[in-house]
C-alpha positions, -999 to 999 in steps of 0.1 A, spaced: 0 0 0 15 35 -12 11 61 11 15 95 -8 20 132 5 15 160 -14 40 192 -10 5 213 -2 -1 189 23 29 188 39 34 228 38 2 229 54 15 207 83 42 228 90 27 264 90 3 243 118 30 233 138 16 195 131 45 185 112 66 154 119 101 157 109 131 134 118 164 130 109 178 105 86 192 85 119 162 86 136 142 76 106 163 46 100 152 34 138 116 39 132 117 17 106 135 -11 119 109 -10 148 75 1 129 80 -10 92 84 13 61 44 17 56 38 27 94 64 56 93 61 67 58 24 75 68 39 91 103 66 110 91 63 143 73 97 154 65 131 140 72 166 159 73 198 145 61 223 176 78 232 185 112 227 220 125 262 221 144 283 228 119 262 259 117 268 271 155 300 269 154 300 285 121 279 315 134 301 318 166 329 324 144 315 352 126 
């Protein structure tokens, strides 16, 4: 069973707050414990960077 997400949809979510978003990491976890059809219908967004790299980069400057 395909679960499908539409940008709009997912835009929408996030302006709400409602949004589910994970890291690549985490995601990899979930789906290990829940299955690929569970979390692909639970998760919203997923990001593949770190934000650290960023503070420190920011300090810097």
């Amino acid at each position: 069973m395909a679960v499908e997400k539409t940008y709009q949809e997912i835009n929408e979510r996030i302006k709400k707050g409602q949004a589910v978003v994970v890291t690549a990491e985490e995601l990899v976890s979930m789906v290990k414990e829940k299955g690929i059809t569970r979390v692909t219908s639970e998760v919203d967004v997923v990001t593949t960077g770190t934000f650290g790299p960023m503070c420190f980069i920011l300090k810097e400057h």
